[in-house]
C-alpha positions as CSV (number, residue, x, y, z in Angstrom):
1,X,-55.5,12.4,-3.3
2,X,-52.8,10.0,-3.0
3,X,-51.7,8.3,0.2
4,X,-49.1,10.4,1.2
5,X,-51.3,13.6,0.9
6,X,-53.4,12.4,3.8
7,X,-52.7,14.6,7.2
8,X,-53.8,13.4,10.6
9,X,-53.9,15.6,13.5
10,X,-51.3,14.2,16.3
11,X,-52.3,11.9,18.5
12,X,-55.9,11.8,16.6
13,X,-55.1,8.0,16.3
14,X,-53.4,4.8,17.9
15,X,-53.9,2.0,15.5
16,X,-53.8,1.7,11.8
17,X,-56.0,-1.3,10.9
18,X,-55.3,-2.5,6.8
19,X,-56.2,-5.4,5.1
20,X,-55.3,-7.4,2.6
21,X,-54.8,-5.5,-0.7
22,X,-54.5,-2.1,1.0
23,X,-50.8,-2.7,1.7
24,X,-50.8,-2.0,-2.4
25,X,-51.7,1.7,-1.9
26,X,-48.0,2.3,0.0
27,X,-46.4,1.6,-2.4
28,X,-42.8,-0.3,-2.3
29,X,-41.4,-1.6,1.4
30,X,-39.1,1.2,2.2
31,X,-41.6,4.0,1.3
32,X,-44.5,1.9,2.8
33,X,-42.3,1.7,6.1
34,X,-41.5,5.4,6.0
35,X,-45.2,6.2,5.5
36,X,-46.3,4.1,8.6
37,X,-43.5,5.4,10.5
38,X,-44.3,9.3,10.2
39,X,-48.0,8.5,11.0
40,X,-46.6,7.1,14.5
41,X,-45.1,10.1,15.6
C-alpha cells in the first residue's frame, strides 16, 4: 500500500508526528505538501 492509499476517518486525528527519513515516503515537495494538506481537512 502506498502512502497515498492510506484513508483516515475525519477528525480521527490532530497531529501527524514523522521523523527523519519518513519525509522520503511523500514523495517530492509539492506532492508531499498536497498529501499533508488533504489529511488536514
Amino acid at each position: 500500500m502506498s502512502i497515498e492509499e492510506v484513508k483516515f476517518k475525519p477528525n480521527s486525528f490532530d497531529t501527524i508526528i514523522m521523523f527523519g527519513n519518513n519525509f522520503g515516503l511523500l514523495g517530492i515537495f509539492n506532492k508531499a505538501r498536497g498529501l499533508l494538506k488533504s489529511y488536514e481537512e
